[in-house]
N, C-alpha and C positions, 0 to 999 in steps of 0.2 A: 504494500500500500504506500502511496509515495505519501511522505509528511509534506506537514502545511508551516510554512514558516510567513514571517512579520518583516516586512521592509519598512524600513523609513525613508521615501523616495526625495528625492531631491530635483525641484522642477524650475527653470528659472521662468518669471513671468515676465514680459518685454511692455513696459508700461506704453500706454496709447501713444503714437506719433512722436516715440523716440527711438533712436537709433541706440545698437548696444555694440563696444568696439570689441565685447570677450562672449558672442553668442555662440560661438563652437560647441559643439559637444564635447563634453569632459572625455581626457585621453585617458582616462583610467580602464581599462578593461579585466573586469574583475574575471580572477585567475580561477579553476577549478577548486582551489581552494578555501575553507572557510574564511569570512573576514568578520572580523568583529572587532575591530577599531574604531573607535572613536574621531567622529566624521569633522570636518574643519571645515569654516567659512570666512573668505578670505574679503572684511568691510570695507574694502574700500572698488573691490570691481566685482566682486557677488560672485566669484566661482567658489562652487562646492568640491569639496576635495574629502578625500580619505587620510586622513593623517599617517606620516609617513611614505606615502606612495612617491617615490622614486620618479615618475613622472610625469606627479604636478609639482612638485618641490623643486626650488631652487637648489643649487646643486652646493651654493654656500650654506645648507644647514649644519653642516656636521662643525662647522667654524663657528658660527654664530649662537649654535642650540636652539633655534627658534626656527618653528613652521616656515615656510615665505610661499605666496602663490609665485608658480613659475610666470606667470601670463604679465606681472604686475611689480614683484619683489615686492608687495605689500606682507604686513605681518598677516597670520592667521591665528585668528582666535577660533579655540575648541568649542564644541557646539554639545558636546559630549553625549551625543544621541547616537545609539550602538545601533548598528546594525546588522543584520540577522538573514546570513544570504547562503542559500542550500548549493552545496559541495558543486551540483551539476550545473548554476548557475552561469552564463558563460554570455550574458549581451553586455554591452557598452552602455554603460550608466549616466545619463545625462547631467550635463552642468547645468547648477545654480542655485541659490539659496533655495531654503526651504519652503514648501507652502504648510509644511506640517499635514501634507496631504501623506495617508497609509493604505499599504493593502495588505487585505485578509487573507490567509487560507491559501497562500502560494504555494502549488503543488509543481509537478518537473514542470512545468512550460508558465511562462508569462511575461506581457508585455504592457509593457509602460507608458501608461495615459496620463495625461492630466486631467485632476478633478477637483476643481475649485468649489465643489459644492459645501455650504454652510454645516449639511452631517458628516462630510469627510475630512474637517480640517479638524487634526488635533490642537487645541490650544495650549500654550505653555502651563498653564497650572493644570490640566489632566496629564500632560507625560510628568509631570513630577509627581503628581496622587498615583498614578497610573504605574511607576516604575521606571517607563523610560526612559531617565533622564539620571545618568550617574551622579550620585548628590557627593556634594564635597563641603567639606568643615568648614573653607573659608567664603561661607555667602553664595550670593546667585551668582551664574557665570550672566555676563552681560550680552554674548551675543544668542543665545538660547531665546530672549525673546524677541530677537527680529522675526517681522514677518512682512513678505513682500509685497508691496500694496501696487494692487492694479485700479487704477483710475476710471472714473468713467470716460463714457467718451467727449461728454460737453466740455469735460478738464482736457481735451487733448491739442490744443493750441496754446494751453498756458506754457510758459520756460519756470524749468525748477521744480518741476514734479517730482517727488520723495521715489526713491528705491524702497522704501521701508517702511513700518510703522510697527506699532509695537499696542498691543492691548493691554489699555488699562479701565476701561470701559467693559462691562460687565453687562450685556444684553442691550436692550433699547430702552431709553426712558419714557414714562408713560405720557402723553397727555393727555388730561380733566378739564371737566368743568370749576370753572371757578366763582364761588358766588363771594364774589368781592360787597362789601357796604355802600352802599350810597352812588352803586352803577346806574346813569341813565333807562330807562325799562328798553330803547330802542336798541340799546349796545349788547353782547354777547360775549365776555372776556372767557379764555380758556389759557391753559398753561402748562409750559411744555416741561416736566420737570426735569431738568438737567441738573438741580442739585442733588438728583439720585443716579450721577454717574461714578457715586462709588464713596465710601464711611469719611473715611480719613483724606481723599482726596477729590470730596465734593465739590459740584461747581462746571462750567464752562474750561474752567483750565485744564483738567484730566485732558478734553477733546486735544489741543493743541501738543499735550505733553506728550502724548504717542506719534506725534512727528517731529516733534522736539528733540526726545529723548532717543526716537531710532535713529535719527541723523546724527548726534552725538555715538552712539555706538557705532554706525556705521563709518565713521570717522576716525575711530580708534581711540577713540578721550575716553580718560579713566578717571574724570571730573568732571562735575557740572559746576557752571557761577550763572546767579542771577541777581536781580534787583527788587527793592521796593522798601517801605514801610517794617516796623517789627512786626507790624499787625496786616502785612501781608499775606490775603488768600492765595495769589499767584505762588508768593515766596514757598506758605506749608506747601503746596500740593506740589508744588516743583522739587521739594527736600525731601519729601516723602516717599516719591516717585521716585525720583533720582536713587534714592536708596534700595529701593526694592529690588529696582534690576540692576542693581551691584553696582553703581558709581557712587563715585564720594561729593554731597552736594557744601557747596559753599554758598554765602549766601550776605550779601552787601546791601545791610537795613538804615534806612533814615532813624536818627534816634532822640528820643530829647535829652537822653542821659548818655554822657562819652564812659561813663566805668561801668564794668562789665558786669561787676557784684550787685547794680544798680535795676539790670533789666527785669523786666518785665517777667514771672515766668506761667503765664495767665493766656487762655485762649491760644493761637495760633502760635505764638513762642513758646507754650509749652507740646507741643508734637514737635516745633525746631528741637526743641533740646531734646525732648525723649528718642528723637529718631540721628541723633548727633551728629547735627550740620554743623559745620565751621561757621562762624557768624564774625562776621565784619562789622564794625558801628561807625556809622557816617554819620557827620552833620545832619538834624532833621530838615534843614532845609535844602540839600544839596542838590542840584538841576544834575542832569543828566547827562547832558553836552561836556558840561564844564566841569563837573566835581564826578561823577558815578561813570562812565566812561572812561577814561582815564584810568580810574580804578579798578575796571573791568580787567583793562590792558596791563595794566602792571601784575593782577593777581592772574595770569594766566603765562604770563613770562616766569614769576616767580614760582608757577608751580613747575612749569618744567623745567627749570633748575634746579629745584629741590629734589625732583624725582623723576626726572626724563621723561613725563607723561605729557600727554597733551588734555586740556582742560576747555570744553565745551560754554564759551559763553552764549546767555539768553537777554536780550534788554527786557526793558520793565514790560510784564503785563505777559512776555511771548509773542508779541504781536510782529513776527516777522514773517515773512515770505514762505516759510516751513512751515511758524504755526497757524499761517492763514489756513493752509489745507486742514485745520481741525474742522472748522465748520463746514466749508467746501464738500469732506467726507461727510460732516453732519447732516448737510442738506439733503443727500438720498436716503437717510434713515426718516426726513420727516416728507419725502415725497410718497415711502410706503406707505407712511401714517395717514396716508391723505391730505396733508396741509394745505396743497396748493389746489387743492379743488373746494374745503369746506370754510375758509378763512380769506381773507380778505387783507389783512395786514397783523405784520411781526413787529414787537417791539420789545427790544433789550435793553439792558442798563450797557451803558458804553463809559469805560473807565482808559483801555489801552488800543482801542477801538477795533482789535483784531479780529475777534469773534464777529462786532457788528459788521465790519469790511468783506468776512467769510460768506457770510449769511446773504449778504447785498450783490456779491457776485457771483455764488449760486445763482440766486434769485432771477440774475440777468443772464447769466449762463446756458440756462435752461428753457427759457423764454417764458420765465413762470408770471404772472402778475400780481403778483403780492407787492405790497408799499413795504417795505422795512424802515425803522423806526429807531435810532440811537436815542437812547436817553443820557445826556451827556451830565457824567459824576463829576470829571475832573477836567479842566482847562475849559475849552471853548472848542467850535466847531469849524474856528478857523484853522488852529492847531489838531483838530483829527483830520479834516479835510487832507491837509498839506503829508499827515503820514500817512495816510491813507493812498494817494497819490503814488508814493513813492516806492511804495509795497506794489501798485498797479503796474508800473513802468517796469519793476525788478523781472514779476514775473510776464511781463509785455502782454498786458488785457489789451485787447481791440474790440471798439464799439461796432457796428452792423455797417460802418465804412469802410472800416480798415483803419480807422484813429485809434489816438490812445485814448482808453477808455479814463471818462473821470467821475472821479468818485460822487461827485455835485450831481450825478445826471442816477445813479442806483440808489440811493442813501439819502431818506431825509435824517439830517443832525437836530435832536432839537436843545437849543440854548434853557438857560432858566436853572435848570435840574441839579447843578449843583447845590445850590443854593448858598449857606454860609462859606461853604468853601467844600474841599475832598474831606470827607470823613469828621465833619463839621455837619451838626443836625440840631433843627430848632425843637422846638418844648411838642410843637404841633404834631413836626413828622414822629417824633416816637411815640408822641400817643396811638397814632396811626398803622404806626407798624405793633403796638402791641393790641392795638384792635382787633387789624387780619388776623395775625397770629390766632387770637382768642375765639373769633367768629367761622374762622375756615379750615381751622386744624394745618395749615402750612407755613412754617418759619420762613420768614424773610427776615435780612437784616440792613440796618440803619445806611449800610453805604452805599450800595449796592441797589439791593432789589427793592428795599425801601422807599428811599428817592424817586426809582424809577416809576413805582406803581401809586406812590403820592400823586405823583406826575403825572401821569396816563390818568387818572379817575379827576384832575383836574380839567385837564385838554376835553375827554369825552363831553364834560360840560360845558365849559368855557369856547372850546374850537373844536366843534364836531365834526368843522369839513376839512381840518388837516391830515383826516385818515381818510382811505378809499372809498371803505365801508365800516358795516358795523359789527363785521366777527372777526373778533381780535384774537390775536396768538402771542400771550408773554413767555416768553425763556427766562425761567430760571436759572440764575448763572449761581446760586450756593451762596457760601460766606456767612455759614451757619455758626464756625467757630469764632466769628467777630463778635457774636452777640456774650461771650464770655470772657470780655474786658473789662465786665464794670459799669458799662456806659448803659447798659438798659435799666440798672437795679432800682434806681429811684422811681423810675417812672412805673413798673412793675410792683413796686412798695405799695408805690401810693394807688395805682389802679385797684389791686389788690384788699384796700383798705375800702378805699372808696365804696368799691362794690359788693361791699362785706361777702368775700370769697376768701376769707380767710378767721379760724374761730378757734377759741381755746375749747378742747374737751378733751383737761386731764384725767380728771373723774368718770369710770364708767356709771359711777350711781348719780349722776347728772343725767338729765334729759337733753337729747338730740339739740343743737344750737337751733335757735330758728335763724332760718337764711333767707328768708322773704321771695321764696322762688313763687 
């Protein structure tokens, strides 16, 4: 009876309307022999290789001790996914990174498809549950969770389309109905929950950190640096993440206290410390240009001095040309949901404007007709505009001319929304957010989604004709852990009091409080 063995095949995917200069077939032609080595993939031009094999290896390894793809002399990092190939096995195994695509039950004869279907792709956290994946004592291996991202095809005129991405996003997020207080009766608000893209790394940032973070591994950086605030959402989910899949995150915060013993270890700085990011204290007021920049560049010089590594910088927010494809990708998950046939117009809080810029050229991409809607937290909309732009030009958007496309013409910005300033909130908006909260069972918080949805329930009254229509779609962007800084407590005290939702009964031989319901 011939036995049935387990491959782990390796398939390269040729993203839409790019060329690939190492599309060959892998010259490994596995031997009559068992092989059960531990497979390598080489991040910087995506041939998969056999570790060891003699010819894909550069022929300096026995000098250097390190892998090298022949095609590239790049390093190769271990992927350490075994594979399991029967004695008579005897065809030529094609190159390229993994899709985590398996086959079952391989008896003497079989040939190699590809199958990208959503039940054939193992995910990195099943081959590590699963066995797969030989565990080792120092951490996650960090190219284990590349995964090769194949684009749609409305993405296939964009420049800078990702080789990779990386799953940190956990299913689809739902969206409900939302019965917001004090909605006009003609409006219909619903909401997309993207602060359920995941515990600890809640929020719209997860989306961008899987193009982020696979570009950094595919890169060969054994570091991350990023920016913001101590009380940075970007900051947590980028430390958190960064950690998970085996890089060491750094992390360069605005501060109002320069001593270290001084900081904060509350809300979002306490997951920095617990999940132990290197933390840099800047000036709290320091621009970006001029003070954070700079600092980026020195601490990426100083890391590979220190330790020959190369170190993956992010600016504030994510919002570059890599993490724009978080939303990008997002948009076909909310074109299954239906979005673009039951909704009328999207509106998000816009902080680093990345997410909103994703979402607005999907939207144009596609030929969808939805109005998208920035609710602007922090600076002005002449400042997202202008980044906004810049991101267009990188990855060269063209309008239905053949222009460059501009942001003014996808994207309404809307001014106001800050209000006192970034992360700056009057007496009114946090009664407001501990309203929702209280009325609809869904956390928002004060900087973020709060603002933006103060904002939106103003406009529907105020300027009902600056949307399309009347069936709205808010994105939840997260930033749940902000709300455990302190800054809601009073208002929560006194809500709480107010509407006597709070009663002493130490005594069981006391009668029930009355609570006036």
């Amino acid at each position: 009876m011939a036995r049935s063995w387990l491959l782990i095949g390796w398939l390269r995917l040729k993203p839409a309307g790019r060329g690939n200069p190492h599309r060959a077939p892998c010259q490994l032609a596995h031997s009559s022999s068992s092989v059960s080595r531990p497979c390598s993939v080489c991040t910087q031009c995506g041939i998969g290789v056999m570790r060891g094999s003699p010819k894909l290896l550069s022929e300096d390894r026995k000098n250097t001790g390190s892998d090298r793809c022949r095609k590239s002399a790049h390093k190769l990092y271990s992927t350490n996914y075994q594979s399991w190939l029967p004695k008579h096995f005897g065809t030529t195994c094609t190159s390229v990174p993994s899709t985590n695509t398996f086959w079952k039950g391989f008896s003497t004869t079989a040939t190699m498809e590809r199958d990208t279907s959503p039940d054939s792709r193992i995910q990195p956290s099943q081959m590590m549950a699963g066995g797969f994946v030989e565990q080792s004592g120092d951490g996650p291996i960090s190219a284990d969770f590349l995964l090769p991202y194949q684009p749609t095809d409305w993405m296939s005129d964009l420049q800078h389309i990702p080789k990779f991405k990386i799953q940190l996003i956990h299913g689809v997020t739902p969206i409900q109905r939302w019965y917001l207080p004090n909605v006009p009766p003609d409006f219909e608000i619903h909401i997309k929950r993207d602060d359920m893209t995941g515990s600890e790394l809640s929020g719209n940032k997860a989306r961008k950190l899987e193009f982020l973070l696979a570009d950094a591994i595919h890169q060969g950086c054994t570091a991350v640096i990023t920016c913001g605030s101590t009380q940075s959402n970007h900051c947590r989910a980028t430390a958190v993440a960064t950690r998970q899949v085996g890089l060491e995150p750094h992390l360069l915060l605005r501060s109002p206290v320069s001593d270290p013993t001084e900081v904060t270890c509350s809300a979002n700085m306490l997951l920095n410390r617990l999940i132990g990011a290197h933390v840099h204290l800047m000036p709290r007021k320091a621009q970006f240009a001029t003070d954070i920049k700079p600092r980026l560049d020195q601490l990426v010089q100083k890391i590979k001095e220190e330790t020959g590594e190369s170190a993956y910088p992010i600016p504030i927010g994510g919002s570059t040309a890599v993490g724009l494809f978080g939303y990008l990708h997002g948009f076909d998950e909310l074109q299954r949901q239906g979005v673009t046939e039951k909704f009328t117009d999207i509106v998000i809080a816009c902080g680093s404007n990345g997410s909103t810029l994703g979402l607005a050229l999907a939207n144009y991409l596609t030929g969808s007709k939805l109005k998208v809607h920035g609710m602007i937290v922090s600076d002005d909309s002449k400042f997202h505009f202008k980044g906004m732009n810049e991101v267009l030009r990188e990855v060269d958007a063209k309008d239905s001319n053949g222009k460059a496309l501009q942001a003014e013409d996808i994207v309404n910005l809307v001014d106001g929304v800050k209000g006192r300033g970034y992360g700056l909130s009057t007496q009114e908006e946090l009664d407001m957010v501990a309203e929702i909260c209280a009325k609809t069972g869904i956390i928002i918080d004060p900087v973020y989604t709060g603002k933006s949805v103060y904002h939106l329930l103003r406009l529907t009254r105020e300027e009902p004709d600056m949307f399309k229509g009347n069936k709205i779609l808010f994105v939840h962007t997260g930033g749940i852990f902000g709300l455990f800084d302190g800054r809601m407590d009073e208002t929560v005290r006194r809500i709480g009091l107010e509407q006597n939702r709070f009663h002493e009964w130490m005594e069981l031989a006391d009668q029930a409080p009355d609570m006036n319901l």
